[in-house]
LONUMAR-777655 format. One record per residue (C-alpha): residue number from 1; residue in three letters; x, y, z. Coordinates in Angstrom, 1 decimal. Example, Ala and Ser with C-alpha at 12.3 -4.5 7.8 and 13.67 -1.06 7.14 Angstrom:
% residues 2
+------+------+--------+--------+--------+
| resi | resn |      x |      y |      z |
+------+------+--------+--------+--------+
|    1 |  ALA |   12.3 |   -4.5 |    7.8 |
|    2 |  SER |   13.7 |   -1.1 |    7.1 |
+------+------+--------+--------+--------+
***
This chain:
% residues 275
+------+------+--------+--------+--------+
| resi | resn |      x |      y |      z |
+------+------+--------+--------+--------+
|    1 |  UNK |   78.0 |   70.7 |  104.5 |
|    2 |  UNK |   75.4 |   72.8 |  102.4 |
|    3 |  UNK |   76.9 |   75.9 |  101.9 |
|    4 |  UNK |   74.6 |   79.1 |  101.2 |
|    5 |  UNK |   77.4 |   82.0 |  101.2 |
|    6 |  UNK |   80.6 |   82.2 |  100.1 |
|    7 |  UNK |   82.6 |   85.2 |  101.9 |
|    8 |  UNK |   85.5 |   86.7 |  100.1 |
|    9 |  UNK |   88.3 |   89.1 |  101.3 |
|   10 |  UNK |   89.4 |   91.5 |   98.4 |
|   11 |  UNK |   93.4 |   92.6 |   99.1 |
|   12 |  UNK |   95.8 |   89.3 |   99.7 |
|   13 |  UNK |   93.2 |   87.0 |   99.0 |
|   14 |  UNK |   90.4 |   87.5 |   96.1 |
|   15 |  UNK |   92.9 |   89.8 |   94.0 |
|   16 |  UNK |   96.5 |   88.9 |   92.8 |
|   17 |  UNK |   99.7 |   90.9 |   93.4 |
|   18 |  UNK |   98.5 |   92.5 |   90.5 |
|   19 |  UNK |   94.8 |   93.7 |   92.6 |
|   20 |  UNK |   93.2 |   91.5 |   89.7 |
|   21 |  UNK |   90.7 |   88.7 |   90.2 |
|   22 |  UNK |   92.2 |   85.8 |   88.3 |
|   23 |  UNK |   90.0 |   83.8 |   85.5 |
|   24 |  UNK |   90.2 |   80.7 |   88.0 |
|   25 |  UNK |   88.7 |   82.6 |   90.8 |
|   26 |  UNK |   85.7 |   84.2 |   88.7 |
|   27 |  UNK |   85.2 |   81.0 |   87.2 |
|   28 |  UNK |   84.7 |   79.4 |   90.5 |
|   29 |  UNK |   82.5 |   81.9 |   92.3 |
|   30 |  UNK |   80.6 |   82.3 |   89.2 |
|   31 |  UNK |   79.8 |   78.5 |   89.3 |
|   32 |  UNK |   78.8 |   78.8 |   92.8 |
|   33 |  UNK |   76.4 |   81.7 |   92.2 |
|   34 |  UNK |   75.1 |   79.0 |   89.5 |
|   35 |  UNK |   74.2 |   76.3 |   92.5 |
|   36 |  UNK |   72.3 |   78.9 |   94.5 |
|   37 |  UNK |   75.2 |   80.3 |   96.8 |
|   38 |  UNK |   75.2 |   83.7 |   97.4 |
|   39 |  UNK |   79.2 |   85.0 |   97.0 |
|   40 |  UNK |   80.0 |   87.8 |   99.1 |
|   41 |  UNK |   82.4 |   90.1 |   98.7 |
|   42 |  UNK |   83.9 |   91.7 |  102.0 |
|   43 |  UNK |   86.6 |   93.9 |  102.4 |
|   44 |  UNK |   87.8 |   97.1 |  103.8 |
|   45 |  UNK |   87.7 |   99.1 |  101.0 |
|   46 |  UNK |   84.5 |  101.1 |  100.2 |
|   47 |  UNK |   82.2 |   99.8 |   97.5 |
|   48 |  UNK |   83.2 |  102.8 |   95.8 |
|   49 |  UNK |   86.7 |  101.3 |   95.3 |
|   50 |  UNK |   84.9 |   98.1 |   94.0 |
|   51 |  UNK |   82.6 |   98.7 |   91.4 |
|   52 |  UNK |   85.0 |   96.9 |   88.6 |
|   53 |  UNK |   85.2 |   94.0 |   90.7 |
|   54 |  UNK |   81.4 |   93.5 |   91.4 |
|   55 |  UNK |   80.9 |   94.2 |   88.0 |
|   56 |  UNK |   83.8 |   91.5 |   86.7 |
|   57 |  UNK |   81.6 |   88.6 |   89.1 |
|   58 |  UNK |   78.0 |   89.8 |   88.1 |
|   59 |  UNK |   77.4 |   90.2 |   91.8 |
|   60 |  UNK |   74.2 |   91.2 |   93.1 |
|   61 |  UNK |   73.2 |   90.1 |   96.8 |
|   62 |  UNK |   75.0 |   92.3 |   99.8 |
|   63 |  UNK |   78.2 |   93.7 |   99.8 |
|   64 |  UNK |   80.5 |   94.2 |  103.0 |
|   65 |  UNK |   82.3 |   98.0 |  103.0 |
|   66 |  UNK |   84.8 |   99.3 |  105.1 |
|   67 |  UNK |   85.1 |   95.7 |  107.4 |
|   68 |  UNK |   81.7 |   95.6 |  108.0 |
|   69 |  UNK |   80.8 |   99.1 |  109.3 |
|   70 |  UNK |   78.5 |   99.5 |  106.0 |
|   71 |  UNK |   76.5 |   97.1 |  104.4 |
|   72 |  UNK |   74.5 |   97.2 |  101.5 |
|   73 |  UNK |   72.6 |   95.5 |   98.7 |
|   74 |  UNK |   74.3 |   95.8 |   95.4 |
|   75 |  UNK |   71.4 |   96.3 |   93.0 |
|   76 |  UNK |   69.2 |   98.5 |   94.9 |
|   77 |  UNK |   71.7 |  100.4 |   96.6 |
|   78 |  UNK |   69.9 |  100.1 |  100.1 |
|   79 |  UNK |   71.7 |  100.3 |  103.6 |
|   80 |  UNK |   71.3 |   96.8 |  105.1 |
|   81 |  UNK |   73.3 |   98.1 |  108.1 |
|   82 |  UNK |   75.8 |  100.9 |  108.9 |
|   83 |  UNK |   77.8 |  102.0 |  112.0 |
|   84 |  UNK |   79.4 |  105.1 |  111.5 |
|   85 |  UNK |   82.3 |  106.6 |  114.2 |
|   86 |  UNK |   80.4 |  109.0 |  116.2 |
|   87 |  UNK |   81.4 |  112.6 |  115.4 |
|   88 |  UNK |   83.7 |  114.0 |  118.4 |
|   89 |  UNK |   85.7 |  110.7 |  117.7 |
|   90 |  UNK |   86.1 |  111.5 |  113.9 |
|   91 |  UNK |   87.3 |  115.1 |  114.6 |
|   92 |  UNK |   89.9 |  113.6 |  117.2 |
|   93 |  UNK |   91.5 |  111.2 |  114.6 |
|   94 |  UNK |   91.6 |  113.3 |  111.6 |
|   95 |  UNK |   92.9 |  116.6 |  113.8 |
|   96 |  UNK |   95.5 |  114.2 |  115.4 |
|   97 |  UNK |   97.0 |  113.0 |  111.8 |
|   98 |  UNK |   96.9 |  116.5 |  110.9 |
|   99 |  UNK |   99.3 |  117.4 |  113.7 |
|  100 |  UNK |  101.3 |  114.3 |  113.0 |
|  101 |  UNK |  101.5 |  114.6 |  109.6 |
|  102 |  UNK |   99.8 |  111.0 |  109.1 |
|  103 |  UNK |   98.7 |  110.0 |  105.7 |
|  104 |  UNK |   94.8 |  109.2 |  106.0 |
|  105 |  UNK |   91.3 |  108.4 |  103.3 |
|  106 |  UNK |   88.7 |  108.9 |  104.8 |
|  107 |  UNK |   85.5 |  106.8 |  103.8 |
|  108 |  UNK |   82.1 |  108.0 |  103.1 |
|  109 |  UNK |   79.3 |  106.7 |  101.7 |
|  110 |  UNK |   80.2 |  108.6 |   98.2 |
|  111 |  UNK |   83.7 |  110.4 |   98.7 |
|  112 |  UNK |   87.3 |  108.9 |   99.8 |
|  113 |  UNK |   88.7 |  112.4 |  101.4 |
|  114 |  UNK |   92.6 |  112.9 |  101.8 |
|  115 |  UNK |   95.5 |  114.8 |  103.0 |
|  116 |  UNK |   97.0 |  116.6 |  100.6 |
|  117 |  UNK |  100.7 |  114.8 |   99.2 |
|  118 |  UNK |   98.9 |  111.4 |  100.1 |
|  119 |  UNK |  100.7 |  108.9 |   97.4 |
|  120 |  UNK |   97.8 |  106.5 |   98.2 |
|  121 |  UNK |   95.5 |  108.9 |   96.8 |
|  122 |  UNK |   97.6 |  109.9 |   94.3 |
|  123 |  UNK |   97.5 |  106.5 |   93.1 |
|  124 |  UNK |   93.4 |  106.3 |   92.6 |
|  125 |  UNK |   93.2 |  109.5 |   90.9 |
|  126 |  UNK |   96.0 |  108.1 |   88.5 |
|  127 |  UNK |   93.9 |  104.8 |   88.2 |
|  128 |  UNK |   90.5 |  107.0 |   87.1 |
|  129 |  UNK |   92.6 |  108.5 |   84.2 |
|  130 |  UNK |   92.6 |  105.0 |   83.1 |
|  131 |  UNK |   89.0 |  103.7 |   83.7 |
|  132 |  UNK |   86.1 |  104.4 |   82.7 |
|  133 |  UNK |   83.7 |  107.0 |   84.5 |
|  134 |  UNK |   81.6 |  103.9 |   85.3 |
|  135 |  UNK |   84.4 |  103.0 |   87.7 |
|  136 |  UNK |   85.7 |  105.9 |   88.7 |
|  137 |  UNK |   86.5 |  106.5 |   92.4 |
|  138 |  UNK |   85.4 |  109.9 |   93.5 |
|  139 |  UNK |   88.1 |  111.5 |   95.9 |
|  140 |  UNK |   88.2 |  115.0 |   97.4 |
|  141 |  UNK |   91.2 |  116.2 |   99.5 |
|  142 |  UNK |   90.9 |  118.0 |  102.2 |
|  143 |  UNK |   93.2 |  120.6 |  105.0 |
|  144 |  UNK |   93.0 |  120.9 |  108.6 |
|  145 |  UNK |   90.6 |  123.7 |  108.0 |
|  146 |  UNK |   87.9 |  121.3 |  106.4 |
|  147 |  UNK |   87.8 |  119.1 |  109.3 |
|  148 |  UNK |   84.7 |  120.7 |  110.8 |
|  149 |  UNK |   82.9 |  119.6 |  106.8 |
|  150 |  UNK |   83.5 |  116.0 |  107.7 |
|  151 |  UNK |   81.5 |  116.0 |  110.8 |
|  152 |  UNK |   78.0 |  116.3 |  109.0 |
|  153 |  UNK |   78.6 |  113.0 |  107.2 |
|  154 |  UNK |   78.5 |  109.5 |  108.0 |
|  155 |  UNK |   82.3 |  108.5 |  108.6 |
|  156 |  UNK |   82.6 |  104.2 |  108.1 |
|  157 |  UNK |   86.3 |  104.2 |  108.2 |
|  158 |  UNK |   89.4 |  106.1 |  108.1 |
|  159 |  UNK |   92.6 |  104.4 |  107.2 |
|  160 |  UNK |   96.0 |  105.6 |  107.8 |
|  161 |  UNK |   98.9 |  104.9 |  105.5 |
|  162 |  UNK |  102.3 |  104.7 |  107.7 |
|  163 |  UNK |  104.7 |  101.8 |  106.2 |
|  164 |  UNK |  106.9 |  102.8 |  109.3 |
|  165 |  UNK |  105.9 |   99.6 |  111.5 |
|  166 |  UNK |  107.0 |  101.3 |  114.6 |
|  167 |  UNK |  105.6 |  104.4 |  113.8 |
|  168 |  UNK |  102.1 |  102.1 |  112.8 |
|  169 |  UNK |  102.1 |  100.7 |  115.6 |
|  170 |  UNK |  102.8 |  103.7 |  117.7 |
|  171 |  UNK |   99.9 |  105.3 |  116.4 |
|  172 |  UNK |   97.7 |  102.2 |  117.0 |
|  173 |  UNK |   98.5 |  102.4 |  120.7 |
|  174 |  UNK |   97.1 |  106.1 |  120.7 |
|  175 |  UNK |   93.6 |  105.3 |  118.7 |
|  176 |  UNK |   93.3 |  101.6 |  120.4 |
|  177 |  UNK |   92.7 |  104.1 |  123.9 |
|  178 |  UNK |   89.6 |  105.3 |  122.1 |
|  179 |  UNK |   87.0 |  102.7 |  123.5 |
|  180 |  UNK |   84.8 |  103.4 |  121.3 |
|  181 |  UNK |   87.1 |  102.9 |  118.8 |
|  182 |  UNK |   87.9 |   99.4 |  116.5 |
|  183 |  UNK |   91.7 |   99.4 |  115.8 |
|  184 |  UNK |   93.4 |   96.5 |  113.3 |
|  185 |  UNK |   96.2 |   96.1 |  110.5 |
|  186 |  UNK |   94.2 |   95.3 |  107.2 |
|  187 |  UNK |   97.8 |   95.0 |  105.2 |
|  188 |  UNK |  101.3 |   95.9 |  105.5 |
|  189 |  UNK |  101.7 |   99.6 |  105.9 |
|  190 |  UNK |   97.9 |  100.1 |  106.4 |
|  191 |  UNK |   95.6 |  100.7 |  109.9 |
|  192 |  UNK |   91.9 |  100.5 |  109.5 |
|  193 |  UNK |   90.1 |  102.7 |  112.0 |
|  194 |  UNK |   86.5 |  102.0 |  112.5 |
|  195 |  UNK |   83.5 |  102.5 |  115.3 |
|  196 |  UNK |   84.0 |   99.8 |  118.1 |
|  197 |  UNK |   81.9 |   96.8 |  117.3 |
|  198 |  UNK |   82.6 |   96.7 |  114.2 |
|  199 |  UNK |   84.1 |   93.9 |  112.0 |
|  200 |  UNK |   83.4 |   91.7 |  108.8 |
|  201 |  UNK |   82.6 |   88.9 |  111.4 |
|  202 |  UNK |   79.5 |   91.0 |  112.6 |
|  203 |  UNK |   78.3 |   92.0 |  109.1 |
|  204 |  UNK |   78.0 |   88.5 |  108.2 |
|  205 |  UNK |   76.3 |   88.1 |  111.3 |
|  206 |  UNK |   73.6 |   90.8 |  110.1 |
|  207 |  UNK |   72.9 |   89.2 |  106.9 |
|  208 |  UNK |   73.1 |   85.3 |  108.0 |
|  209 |  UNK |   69.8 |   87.0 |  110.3 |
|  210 |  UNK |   68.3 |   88.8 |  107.7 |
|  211 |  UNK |   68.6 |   85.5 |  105.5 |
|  212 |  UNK |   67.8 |   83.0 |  108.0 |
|  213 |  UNK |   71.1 |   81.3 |  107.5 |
|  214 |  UNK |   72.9 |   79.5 |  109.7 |
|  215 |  UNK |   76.6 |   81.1 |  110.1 |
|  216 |  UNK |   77.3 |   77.1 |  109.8 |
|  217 |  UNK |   76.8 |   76.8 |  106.2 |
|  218 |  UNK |   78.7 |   80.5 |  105.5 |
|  219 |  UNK |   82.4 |   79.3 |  104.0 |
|  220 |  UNK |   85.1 |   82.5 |  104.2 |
|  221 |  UNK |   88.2 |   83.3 |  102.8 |
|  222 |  UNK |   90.6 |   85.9 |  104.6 |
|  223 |  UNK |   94.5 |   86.7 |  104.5 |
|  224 |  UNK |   94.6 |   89.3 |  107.1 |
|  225 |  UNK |   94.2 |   90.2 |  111.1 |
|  226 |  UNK |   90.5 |   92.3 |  109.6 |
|  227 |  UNK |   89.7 |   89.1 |  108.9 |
|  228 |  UNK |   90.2 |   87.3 |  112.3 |
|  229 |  UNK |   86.7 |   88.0 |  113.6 |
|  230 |  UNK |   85.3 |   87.4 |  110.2 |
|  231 |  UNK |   86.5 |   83.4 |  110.5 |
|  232 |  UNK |   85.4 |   83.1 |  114.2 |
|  233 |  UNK |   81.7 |   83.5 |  113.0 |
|  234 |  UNK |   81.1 |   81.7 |  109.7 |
|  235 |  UNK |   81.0 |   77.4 |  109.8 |
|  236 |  UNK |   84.4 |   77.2 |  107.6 |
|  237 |  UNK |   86.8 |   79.7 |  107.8 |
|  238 |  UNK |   89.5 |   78.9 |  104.6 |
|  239 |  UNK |   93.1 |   80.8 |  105.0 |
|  240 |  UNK |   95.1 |   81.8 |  101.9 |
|  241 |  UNK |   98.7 |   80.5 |  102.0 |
|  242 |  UNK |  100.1 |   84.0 |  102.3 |
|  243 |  UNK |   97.8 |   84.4 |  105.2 |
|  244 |  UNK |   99.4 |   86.1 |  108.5 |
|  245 |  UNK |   99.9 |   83.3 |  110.9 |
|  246 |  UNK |   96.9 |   84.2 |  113.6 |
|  247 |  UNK |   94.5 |   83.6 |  110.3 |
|  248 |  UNK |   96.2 |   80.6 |  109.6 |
|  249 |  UNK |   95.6 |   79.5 |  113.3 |
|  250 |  UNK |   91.7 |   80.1 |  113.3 |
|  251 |  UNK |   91.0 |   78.5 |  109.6 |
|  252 |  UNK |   90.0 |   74.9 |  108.9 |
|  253 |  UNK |   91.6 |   74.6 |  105.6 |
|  254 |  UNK |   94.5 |   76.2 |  104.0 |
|  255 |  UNK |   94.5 |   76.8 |  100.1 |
|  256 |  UNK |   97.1 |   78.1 |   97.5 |
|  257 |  UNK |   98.1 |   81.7 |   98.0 |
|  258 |  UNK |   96.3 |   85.0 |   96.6 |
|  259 |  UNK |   98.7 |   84.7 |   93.5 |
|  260 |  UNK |   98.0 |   80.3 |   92.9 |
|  261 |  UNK |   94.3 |   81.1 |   92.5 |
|  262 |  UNK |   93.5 |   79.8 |   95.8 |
|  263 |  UNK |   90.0 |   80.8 |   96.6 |
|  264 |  UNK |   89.3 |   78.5 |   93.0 |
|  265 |  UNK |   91.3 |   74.9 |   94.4 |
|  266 |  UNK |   89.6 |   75.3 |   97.9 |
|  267 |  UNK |   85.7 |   75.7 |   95.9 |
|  268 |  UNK |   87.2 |   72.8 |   93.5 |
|  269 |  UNK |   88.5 |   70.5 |   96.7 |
|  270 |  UNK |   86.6 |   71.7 |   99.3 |
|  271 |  UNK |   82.3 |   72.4 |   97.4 |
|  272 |  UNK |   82.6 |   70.8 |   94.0 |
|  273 |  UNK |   84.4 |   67.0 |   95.3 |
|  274 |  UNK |   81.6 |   66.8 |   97.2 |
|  275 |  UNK |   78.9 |   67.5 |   94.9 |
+------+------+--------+--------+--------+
***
């Protein structure tokens, strides 16, 4: 198969333990890039949490933000496609973690917001005393009070931090009753809220359209259950080792895990044998 894009989770699968991209892996999908593949680089995080890493693989085609509810072209900074949570929803889940003293960021298209006492957060505004301002993660937190601020903005995703699974999963009963609401577990500990309809598997969707590529020759890798619709669309879904099992089920290859380099032996065994 001719491949034209190569789609890459970030957490679990493109970065280490570590949240680095090994040498093997940027080696790889910087040889790809060379033979006219576009890499791809989709995760939940916002772009604004991913500058080092674009930067580190000289990317500059689209970008996937916040599991597809924002896309955008990395050089030019234009909107390819965006689906925001409609306002009276956004109010509903940030008032609710309010009252339930749920840790939350909240994702923009230039601001992470937060709860006060949010360790998550705590940890980014520890990381931007270490980076430079090129880098730097912009994050503003925010009270109960400051709800009603949030509603002129364009909200891609909200995530809530609860390493409680019972409690998680509590909580995801409550927002999956939102229908027009998309509710999965991105990593352990962590619930991605987004606008129904939304999902990496559709953002690849968008750009295969506006590329006229067939979702055939779009290879993906993936670790986690934000992933699942991601490897439904695209020709050759590729789990990581320490993928959860339901990825594992849906994949047509699995490599070596997050921390083996694995995204660099599947383009070795699986694009470059073949060459």
């Amino acid at each position: 198969m001719e491949y034209k894009l190569c789609v890459c989770d970030m957490d679990g699968t493109l970065l280490n333990s570590d949240s680095l991209i090994s040498i093997e892996n940027e080696k790889a999908l910087k040889k790809l890039h060379e033979i006219g593949i576009e890499v791809i680089i989709a995760s939940g995080r916002t772009d604004l949490m991913m500058k080092s890493y674009i930067k580190q693989l000289e990317l500059k085609g689209h970008i996937i933000c916040c599991n597809g509810g924002l896309v955008k072209k990395i050089e030019t900074g234009e909107v390819v496609y965006k689906k925001p949570i409609d306002k009276e929803t956004v109010e509903k889940v940030i008032k609710y973690c309010f009252e339930n003293a749920v840790n939350f960021l909240v994702y923009t298209i230039d601001m992470v917001y937060s709860n006060k006492e949010n360790k998550r957060a705590r940890f980014y505004e520890n990381l931007n005393l270490s980076i430079s301002k090129e880098f730097y993660i912009p994050i503003e937190y925010m009270e109960y009070a400051d709800t009603d601020k949030l509603l002129n903005k364009d909200i891609f995703k909200v995530l809530i931090i609860e390493e409680d699974d019972e409690r998680k999963d509590s909580i995801a009963r409550h927002f999956a009753e939102e229908s027009n609401l998309a509710v999965v577990t991105s990593a352990k500990g962590l619930l991605d809220i987004m606008a129904s309809g939304v999902s990496k598997g559709n953002a690849i969707k968008k750009i295969s359209e506006e590329l006229k590529i067939d979702l055939k020759q779009v290879i993906a890798f993936g670790d986690n259950y934000n992933d699942l619709e991601m490897f439904e669309a695209v020709g050759f879904p590729v789990a990581m080792e320490n993928a959860v099992e339901d990825i594992k089920a849906h994949s047509k290859f699995i490599t070596r895990s997050n921390d083996a380099a694995g995204i660099s032996y599947a383009i070795e065994n699986l694009i470059f044998k073949h060459i």
